[in-house]
DSSP file (Angstrom, degrees, kcal/mol; ACC not computed):
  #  RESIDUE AA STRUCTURE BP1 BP2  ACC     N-H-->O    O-->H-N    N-H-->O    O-->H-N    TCO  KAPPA ALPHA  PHI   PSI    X-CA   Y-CA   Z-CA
    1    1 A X     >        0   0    0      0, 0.0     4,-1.9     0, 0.0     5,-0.2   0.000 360.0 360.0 360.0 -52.5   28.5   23.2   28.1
    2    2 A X  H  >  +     0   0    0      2,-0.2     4,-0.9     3,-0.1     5,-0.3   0.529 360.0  47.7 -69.9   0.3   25.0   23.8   28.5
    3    3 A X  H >4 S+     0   0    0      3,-0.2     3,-1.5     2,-0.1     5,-0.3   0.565 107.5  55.2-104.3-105.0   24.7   25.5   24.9
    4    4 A X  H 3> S+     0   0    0      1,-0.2     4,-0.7     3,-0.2    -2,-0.2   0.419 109.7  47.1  16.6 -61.4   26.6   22.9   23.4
    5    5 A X  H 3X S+     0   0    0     -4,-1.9     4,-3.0     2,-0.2    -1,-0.2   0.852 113.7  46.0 -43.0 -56.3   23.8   20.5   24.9
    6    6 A X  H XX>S+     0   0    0     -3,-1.5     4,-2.6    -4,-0.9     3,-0.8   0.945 112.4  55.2 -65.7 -86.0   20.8   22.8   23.7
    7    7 A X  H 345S+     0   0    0     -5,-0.3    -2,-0.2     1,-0.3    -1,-0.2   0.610 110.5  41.0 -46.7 -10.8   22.6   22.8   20.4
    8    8 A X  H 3X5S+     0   0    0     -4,-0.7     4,-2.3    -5,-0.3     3,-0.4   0.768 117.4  46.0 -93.4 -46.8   22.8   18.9   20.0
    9    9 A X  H <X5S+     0   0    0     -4,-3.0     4,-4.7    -3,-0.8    -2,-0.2   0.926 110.0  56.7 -69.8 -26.2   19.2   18.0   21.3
   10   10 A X  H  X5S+     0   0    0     -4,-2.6     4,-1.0    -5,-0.2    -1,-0.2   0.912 113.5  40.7 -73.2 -20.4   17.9   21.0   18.9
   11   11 A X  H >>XS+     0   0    0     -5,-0.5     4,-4.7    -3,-0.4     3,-1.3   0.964 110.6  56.9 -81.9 -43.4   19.6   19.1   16.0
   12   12 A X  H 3X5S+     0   0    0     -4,-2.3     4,-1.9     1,-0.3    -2,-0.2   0.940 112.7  45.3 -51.5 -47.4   18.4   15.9   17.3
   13   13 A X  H 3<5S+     0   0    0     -4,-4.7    -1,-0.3    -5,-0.3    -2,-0.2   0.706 108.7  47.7 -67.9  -8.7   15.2   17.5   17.0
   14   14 A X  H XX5S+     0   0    0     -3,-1.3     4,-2.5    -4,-1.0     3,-1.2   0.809 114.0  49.8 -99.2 -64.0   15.3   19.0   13.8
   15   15 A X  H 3X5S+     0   0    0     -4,-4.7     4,-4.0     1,-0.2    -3,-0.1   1.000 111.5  48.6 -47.0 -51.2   16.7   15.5   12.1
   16   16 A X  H 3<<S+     0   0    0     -4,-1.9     4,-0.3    -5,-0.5    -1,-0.2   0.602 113.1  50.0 -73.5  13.3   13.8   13.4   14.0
   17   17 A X  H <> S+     0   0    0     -3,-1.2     4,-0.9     2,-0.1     5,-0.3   0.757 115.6  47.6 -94.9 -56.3   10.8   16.5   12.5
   18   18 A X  H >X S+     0   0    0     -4,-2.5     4,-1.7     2,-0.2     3,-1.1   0.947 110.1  44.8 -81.8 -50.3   12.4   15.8    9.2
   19   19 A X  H >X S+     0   0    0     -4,-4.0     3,-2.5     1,-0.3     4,-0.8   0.964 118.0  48.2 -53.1 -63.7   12.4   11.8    9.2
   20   20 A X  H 3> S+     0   0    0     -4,-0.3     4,-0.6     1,-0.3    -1,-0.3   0.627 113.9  45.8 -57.8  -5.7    8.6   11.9   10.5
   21   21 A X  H <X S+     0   0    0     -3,-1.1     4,-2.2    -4,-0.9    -1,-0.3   0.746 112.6  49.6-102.7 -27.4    7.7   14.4    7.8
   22   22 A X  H << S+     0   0    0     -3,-2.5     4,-0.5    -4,-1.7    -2,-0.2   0.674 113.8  47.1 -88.0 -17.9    9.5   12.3    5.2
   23   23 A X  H  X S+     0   0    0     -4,-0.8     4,-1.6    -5,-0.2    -1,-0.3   0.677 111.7  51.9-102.6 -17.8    7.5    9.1    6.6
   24   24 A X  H  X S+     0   0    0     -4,-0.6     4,-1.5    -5,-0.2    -2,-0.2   0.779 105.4  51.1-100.8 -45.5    4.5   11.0    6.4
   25   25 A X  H  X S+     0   0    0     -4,-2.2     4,-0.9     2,-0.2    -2,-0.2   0.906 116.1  43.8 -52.8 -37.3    5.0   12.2    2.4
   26   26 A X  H  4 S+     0   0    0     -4,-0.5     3,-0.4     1,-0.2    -2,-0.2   0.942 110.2  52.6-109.1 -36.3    5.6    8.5    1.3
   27   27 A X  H  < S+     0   0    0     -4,-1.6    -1,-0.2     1,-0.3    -2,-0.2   0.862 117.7  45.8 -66.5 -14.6    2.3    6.7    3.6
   28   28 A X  H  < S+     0   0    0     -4,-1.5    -1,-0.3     2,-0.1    -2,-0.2   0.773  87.4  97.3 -85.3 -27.9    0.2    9.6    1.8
   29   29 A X  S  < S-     0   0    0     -4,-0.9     2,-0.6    -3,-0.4    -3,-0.0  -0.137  89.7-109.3 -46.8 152.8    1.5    9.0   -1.4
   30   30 A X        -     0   0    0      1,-0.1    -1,-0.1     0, 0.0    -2,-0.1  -0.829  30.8-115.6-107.0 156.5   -1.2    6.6   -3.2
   31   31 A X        -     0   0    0     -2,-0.6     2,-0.2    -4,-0.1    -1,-0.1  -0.036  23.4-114.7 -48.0 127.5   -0.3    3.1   -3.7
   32   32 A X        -     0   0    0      2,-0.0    -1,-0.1     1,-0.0    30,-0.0  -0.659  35.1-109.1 -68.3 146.5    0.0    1.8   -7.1
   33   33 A X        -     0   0    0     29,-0.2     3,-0.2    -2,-0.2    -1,-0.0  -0.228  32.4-124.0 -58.7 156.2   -2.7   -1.0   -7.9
   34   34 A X  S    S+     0   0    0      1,-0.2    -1,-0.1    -3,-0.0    -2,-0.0   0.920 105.7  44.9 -84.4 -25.7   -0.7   -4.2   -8.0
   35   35 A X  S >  S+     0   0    0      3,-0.1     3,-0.9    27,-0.1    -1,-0.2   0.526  81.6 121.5 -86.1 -25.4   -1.9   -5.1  -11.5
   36   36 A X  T 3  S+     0   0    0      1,-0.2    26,-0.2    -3,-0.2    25,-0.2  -0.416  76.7   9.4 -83.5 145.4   -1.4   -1.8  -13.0
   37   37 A X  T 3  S+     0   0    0     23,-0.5     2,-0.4     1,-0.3    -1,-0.2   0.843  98.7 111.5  41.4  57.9    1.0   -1.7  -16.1
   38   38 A X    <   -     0   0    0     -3,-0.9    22,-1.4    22,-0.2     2,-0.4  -0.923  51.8-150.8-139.7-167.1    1.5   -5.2  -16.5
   39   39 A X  E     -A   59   0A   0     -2,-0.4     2,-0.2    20,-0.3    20,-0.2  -0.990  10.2-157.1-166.0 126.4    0.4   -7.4  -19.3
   40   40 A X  E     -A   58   0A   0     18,-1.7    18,-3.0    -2,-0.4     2,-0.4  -0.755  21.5-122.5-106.7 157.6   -0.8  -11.8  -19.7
   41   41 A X  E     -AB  57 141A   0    100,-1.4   100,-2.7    16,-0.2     2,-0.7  -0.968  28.2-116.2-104.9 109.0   -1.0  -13.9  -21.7
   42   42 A X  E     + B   0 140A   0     14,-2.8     8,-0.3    -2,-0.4    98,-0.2  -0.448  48.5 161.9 -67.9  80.5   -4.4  -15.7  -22.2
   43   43 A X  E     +     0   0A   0     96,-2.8     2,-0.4    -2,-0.7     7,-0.3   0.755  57.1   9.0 -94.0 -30.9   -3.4  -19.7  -21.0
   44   44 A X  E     - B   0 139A   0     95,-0.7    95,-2.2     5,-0.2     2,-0.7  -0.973  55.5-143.4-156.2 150.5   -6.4  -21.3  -20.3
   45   45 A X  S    S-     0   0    0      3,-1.1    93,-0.2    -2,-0.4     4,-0.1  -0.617  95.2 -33.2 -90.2  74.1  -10.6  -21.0  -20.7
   46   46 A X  S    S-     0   0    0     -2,-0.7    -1,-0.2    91,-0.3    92,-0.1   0.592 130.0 -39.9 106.8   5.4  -12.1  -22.5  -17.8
   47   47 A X  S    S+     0   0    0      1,-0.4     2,-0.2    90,-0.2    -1,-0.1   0.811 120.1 106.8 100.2  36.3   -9.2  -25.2  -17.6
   48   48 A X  S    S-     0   0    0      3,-0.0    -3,-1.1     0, 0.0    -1,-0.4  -0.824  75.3-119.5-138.6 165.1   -9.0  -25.6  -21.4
   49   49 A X        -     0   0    0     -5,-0.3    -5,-0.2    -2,-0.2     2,-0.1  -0.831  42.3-109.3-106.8 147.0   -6.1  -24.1  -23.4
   50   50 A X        -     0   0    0     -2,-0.4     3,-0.1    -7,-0.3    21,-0.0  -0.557  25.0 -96.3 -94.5-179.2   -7.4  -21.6  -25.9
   51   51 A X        -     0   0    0     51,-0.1     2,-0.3    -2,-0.1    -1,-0.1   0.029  53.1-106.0 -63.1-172.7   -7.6  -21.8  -29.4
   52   52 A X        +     0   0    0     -3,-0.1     2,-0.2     3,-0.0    -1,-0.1  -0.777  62.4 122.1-103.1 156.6   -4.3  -19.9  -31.0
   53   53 A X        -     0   0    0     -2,-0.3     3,-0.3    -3,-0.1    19,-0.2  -0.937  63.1 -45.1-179.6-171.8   -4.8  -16.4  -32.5
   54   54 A X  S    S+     0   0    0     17,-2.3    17,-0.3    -2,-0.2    19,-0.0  -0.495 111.6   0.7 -74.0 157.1   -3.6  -12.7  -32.2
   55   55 A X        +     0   0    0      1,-0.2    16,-1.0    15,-0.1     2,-0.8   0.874  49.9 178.9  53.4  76.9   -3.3  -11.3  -28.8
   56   56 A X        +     0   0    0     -3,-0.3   -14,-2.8    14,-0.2     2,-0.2  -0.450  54.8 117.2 -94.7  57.4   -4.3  -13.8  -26.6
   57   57 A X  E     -A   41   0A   0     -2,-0.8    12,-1.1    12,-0.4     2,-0.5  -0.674  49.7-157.3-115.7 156.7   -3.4  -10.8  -23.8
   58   58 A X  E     -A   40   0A   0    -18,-3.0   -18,-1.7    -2,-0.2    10,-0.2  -0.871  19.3-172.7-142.0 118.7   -4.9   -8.4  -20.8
   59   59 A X  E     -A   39   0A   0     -2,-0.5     8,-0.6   -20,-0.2     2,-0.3  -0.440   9.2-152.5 -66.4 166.7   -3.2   -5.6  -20.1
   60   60 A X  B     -E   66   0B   0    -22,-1.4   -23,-0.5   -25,-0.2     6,-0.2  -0.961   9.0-141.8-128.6 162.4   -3.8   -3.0  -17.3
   61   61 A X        -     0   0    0      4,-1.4   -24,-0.2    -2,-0.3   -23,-0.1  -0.152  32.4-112.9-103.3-154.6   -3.0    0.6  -17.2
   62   62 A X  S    S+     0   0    0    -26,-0.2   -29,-0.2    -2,-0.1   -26,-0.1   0.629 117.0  59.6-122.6 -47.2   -1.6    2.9  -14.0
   63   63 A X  S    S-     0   0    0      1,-0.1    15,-0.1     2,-0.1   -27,-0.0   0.341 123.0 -93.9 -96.8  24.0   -5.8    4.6  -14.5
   64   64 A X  S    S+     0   0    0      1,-0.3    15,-0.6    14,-0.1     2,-0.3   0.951  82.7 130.7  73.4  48.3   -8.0    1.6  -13.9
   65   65 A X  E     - F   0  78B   0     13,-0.3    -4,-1.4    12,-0.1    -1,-0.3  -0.918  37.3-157.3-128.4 165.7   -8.5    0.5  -17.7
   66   66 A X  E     -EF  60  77B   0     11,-1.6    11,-1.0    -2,-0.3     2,-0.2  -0.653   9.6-172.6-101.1 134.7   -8.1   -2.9  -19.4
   67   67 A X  E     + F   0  76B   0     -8,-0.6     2,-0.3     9,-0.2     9,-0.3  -0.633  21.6 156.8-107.0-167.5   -7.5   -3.9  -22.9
   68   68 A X  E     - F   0  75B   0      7,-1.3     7,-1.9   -10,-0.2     2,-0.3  -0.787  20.7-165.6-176.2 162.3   -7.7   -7.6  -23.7
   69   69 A X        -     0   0    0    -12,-1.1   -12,-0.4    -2,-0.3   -27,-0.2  -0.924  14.1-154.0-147.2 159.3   -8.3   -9.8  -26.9
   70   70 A X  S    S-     0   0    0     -2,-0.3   -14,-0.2   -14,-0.1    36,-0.1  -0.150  70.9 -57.4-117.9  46.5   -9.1  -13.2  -26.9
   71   71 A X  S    S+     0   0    0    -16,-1.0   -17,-2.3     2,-0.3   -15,-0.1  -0.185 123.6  28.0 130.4 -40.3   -7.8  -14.1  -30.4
   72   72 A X  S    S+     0   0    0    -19,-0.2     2,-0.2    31,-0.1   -17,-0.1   0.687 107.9  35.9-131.2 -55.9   -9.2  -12.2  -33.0
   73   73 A X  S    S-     0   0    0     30,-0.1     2,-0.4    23,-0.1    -2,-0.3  -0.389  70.1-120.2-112.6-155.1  -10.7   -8.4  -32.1
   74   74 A X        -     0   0    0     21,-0.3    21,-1.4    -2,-0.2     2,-0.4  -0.973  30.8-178.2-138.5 105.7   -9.4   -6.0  -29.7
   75   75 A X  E     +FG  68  94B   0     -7,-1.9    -7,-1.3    -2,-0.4     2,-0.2  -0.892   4.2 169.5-120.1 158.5  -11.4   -4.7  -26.7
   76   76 A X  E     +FG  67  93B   0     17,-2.0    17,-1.1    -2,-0.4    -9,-0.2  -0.868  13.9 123.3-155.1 158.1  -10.9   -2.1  -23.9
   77   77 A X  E     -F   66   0B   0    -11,-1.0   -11,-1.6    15,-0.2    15,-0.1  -0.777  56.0 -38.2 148.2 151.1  -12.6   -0.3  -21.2
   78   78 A X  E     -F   65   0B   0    -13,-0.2   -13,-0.3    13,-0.2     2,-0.3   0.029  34.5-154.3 -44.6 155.8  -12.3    0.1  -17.3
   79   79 A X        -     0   0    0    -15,-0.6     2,-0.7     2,-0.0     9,-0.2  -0.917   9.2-151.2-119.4 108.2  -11.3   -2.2  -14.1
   80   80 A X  E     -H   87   0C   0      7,-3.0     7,-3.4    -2,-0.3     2,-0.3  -0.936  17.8-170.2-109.8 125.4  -12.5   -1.5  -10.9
   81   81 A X  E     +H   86   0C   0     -2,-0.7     2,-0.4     5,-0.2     5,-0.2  -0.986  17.7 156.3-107.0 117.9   -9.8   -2.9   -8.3
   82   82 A X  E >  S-H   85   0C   0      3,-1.8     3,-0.8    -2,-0.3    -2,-0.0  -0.967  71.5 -46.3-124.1 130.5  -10.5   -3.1   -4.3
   83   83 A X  T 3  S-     0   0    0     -2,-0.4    36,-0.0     1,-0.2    -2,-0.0  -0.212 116.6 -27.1  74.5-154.0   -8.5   -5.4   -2.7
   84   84 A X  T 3  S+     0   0    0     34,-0.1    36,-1.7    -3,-0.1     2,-0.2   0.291 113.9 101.3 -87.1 -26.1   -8.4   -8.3   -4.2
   85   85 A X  E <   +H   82   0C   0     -3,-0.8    -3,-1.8    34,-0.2     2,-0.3  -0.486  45.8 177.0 -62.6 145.4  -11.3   -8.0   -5.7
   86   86 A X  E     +H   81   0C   0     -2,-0.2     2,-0.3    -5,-0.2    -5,-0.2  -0.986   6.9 179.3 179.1 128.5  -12.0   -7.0   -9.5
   87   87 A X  E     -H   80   0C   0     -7,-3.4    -7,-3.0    -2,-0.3    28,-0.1  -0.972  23.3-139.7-142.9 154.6  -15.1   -6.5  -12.1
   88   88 A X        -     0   0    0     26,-0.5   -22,-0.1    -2,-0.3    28,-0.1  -0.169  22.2-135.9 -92.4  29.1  -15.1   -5.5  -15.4
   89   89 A X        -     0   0    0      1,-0.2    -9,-0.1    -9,-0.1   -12,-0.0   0.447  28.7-107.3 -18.9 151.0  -18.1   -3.0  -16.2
   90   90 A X  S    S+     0   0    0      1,-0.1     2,-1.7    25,-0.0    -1,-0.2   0.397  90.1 107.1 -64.7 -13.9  -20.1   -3.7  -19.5
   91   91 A X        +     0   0    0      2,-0.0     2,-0.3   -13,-0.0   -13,-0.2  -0.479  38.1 140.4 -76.5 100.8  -18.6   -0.9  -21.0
   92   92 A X        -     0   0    0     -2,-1.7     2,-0.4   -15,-0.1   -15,-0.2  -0.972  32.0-161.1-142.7 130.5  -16.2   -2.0  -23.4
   93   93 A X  E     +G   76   0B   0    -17,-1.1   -17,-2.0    -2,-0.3     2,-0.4  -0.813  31.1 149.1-108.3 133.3  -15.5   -0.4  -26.9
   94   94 A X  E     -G   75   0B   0     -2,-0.4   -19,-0.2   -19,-0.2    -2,-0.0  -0.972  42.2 -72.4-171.7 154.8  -13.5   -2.8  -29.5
   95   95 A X        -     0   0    0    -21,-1.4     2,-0.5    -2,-0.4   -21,-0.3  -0.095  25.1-141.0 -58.3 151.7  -13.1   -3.5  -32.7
   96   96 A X        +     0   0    0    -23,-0.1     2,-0.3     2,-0.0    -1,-0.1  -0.417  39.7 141.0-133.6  44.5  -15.3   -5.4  -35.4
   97   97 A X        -     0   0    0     -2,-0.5     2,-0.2     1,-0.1   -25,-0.1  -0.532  59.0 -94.4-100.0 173.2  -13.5   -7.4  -37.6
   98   98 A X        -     0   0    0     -2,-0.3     2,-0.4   -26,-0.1    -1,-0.1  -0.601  38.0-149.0 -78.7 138.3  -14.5  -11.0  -39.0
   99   99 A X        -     0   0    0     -2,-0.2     3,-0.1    -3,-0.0   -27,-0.0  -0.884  21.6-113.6-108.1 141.2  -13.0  -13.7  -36.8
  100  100 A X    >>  -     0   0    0     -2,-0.4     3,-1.3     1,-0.1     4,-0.8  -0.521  60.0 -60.6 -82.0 166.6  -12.1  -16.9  -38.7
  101  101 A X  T 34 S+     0   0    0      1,-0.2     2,-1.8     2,-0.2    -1,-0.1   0.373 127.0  18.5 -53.4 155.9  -14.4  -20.0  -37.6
  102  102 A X  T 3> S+     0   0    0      1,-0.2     4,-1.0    -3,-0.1    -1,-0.2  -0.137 109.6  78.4  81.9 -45.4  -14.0  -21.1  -33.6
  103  103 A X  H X> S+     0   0    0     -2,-1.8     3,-2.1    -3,-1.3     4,-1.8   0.995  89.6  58.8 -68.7 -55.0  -12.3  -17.2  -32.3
  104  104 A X  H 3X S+     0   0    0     -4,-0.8     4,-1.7     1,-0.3    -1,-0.2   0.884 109.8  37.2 -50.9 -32.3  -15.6  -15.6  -32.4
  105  105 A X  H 3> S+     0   0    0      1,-0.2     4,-0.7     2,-0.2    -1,-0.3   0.701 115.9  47.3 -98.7  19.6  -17.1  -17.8  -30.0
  106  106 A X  H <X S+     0   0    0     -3,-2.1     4,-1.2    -4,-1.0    -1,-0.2   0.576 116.3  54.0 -97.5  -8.8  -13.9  -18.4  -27.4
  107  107 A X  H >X S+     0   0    0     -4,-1.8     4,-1.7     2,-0.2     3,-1.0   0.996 113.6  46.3 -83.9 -58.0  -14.0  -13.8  -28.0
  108  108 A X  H 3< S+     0   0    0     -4,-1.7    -2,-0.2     1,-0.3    -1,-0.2   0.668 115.3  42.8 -35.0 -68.9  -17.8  -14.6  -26.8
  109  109 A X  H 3X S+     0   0    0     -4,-0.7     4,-0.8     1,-0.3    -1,-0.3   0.405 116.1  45.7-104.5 -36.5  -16.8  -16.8  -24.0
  110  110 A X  H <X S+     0   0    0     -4,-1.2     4,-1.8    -3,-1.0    -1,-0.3   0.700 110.3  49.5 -90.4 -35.5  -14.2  -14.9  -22.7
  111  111 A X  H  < S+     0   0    0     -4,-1.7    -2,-0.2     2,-0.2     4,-0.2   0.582 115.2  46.4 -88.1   3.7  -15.7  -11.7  -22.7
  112  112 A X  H >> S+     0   0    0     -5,-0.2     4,-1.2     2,-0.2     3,-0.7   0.788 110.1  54.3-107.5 -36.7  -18.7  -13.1  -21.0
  113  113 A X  H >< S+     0   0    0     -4,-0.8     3,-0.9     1,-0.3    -2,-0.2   0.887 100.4  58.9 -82.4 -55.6  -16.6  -14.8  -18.6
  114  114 A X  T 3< S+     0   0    0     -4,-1.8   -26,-0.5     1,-0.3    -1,-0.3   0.483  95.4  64.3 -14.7 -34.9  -14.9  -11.7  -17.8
  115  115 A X  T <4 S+     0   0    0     -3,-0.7    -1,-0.3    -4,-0.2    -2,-0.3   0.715 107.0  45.5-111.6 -45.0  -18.5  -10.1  -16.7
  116  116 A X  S << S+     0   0    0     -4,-1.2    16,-0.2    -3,-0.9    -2,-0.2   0.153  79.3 124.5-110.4  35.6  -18.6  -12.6  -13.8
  117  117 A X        +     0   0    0     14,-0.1    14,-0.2    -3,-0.1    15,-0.2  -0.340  26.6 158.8 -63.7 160.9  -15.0  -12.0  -12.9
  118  118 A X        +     0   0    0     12,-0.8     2,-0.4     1,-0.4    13,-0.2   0.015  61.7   3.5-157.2 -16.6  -15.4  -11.0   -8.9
  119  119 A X  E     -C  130   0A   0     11,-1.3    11,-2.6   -34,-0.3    -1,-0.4  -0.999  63.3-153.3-169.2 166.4  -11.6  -11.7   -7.3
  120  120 A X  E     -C  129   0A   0    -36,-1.7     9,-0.2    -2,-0.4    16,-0.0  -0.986   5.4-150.0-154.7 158.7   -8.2  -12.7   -8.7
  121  121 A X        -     0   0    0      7,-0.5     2,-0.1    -2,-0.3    -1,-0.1   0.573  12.5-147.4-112.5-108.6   -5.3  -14.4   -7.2
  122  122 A X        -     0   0    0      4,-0.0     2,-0.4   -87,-0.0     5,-0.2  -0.228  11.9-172.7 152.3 138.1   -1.5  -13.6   -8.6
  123  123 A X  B >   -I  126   0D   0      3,-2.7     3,-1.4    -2,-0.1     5,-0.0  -0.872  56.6 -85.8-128.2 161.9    1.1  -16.6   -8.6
  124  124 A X  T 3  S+     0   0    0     -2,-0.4    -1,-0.1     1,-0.2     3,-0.0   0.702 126.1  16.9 -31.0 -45.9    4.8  -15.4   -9.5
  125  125 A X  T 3  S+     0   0    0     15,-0.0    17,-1.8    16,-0.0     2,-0.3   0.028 115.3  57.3-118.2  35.5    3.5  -16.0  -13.4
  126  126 A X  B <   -I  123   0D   0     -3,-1.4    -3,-2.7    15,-0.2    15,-0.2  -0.930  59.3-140.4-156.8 176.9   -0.1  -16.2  -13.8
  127  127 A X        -     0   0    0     13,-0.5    13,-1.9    -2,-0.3   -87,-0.0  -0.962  20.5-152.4-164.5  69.6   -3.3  -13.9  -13.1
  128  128 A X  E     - D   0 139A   0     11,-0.2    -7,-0.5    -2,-0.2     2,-0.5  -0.294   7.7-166.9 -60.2 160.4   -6.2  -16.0  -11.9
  129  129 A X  E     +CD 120 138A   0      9,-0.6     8,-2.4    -9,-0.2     9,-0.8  -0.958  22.9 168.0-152.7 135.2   -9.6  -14.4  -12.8
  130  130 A X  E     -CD 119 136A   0    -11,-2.6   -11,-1.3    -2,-0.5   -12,-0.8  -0.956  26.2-123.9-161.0 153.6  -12.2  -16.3  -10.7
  131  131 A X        -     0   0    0      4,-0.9     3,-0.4    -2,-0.3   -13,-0.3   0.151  47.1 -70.2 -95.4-164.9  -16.0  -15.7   -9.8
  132  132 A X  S    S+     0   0    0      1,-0.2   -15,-0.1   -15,-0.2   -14,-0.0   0.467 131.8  50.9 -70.8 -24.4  -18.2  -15.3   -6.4
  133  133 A X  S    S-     0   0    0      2,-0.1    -1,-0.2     0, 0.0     3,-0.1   0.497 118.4-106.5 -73.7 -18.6  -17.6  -19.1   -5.8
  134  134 A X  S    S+     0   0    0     -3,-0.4     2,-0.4     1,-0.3    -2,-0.1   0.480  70.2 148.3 109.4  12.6  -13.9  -19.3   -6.2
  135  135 A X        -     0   0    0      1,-0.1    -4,-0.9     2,-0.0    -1,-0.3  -0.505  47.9-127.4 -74.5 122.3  -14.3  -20.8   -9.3
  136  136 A X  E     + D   0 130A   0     -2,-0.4    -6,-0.2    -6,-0.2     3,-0.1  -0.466  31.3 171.0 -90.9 167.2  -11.5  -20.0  -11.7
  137  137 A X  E     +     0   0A   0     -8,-2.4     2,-0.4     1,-0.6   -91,-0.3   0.709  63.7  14.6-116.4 -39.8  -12.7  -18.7  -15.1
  138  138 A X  E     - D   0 129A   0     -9,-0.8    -9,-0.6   -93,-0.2    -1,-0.6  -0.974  53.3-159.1-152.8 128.0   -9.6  -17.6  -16.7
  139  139 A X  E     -BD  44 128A   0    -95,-2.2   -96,-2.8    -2,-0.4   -95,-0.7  -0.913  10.7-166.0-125.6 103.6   -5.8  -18.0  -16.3
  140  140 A X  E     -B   42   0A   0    -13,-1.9   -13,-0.5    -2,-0.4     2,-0.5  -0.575  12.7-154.8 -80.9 151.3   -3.3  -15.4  -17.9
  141  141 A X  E     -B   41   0A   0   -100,-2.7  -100,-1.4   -15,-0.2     2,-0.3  -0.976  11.1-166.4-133.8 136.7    0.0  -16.5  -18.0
  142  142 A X        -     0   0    0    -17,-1.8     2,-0.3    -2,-0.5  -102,-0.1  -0.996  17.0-133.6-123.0 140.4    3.9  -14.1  -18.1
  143  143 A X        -     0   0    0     -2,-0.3     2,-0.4     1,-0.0     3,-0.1  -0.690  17.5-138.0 -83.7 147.9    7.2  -14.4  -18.6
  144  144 A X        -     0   0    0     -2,-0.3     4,-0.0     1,-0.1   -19,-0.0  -0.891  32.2-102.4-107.8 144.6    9.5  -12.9  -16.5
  145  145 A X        -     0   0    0     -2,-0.4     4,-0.2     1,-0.1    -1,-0.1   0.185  19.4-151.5 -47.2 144.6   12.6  -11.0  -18.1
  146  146 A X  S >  S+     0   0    0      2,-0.1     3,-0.8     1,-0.1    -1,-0.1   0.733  99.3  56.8 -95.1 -39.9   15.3  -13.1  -17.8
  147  147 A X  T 3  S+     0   0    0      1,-0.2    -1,-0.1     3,-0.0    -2,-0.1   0.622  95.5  70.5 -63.6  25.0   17.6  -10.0  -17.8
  148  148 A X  T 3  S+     0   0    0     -4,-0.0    -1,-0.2     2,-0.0    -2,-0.1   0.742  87.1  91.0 -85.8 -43.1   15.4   -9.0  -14.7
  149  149 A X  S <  S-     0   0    0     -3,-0.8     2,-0.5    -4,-0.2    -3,-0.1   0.024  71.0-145.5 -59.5 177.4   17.1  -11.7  -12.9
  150  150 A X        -     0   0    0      2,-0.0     2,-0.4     0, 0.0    -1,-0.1  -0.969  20.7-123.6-143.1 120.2   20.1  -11.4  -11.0
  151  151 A X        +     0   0    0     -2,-0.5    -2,-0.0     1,-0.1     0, 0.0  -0.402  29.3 174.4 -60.0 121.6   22.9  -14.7  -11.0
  152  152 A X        +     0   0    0     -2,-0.4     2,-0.3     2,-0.0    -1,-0.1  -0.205  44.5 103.8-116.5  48.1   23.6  -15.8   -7.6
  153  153 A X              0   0    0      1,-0.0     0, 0.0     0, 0.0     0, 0.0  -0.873 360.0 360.0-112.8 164.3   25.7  -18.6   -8.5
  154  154 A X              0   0    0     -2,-0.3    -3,-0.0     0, 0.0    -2,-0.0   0.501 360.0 360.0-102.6 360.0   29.3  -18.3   -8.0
């Protein structure tokens, strides 16, 4: 009886080493950034709709950079994300093409606006971009999949 005993508390111990070890692998793991791999849509400048052109988008990656264009060229360069918090460093490499009249200066406006980026919010589909006052600057907008969804109606 008493081996029997020993042999059920030593398994009891064995399972409860292996759950803490298992709990211990996934809190070390590191978090994905909440933003990284998804992609907006460019909905309003300051509370203005922009003008239309290509790739009114921001992406983010998995390794803390951004792409973005605000109509016309194509820029990208690193994101630093803490928190809620979020800045763009000036270093941004992008492309040079002629933008027809009005997209060079909302690419201007936006990328400038971007540089006094300081915190962001997330709503179920949009990406607020907002400064050191709370001000929003920029609002990205996404769809969500409809085959993402799941029918609950009978």
């Amino acid at each position: 009886m008493k081996t029997t005993r020993r042999a059920f508390i030593a398994a009891v111990l064995v399972a409860a080493s292996a759950i803490g070890i298992g709990a211990q692998t996934r809190a070390t793991e590191p978090a994905k950034p909440p933003l990284a791999n998804t992609e907006w849509t460019l909905s309003q400048i300051e509370g203005e709709a922009p003008l239309e052109g290509r790739g009114l988008d921001l992406s983010f990656t998995e390794d803390g950079r951004f792409g973005t264009s605000a109509g016309c060229n194509r820029f990208m360069g690193e994101v630093e994300i803490k928190g809620r918090e979020i800045s763009f460093p000036d270093k941004l490499a992008g492309t040079m093409m002629a933008c027809p009249e009005g997209l060079a200066e909302q690419e201007e406006k936006v990328l400038s606006l971007l540089a006094q980026v300081t915190s962001y919010r997330m709503e179920p589909k949009a990406l607020i971009l907002v400064d050191s006052e709370g001000s929003e600057l920029l609002r990205y907008s996404r769809e969500i999949k409809k085959d993402s969804l799941v029918e609950t109606s009978g």
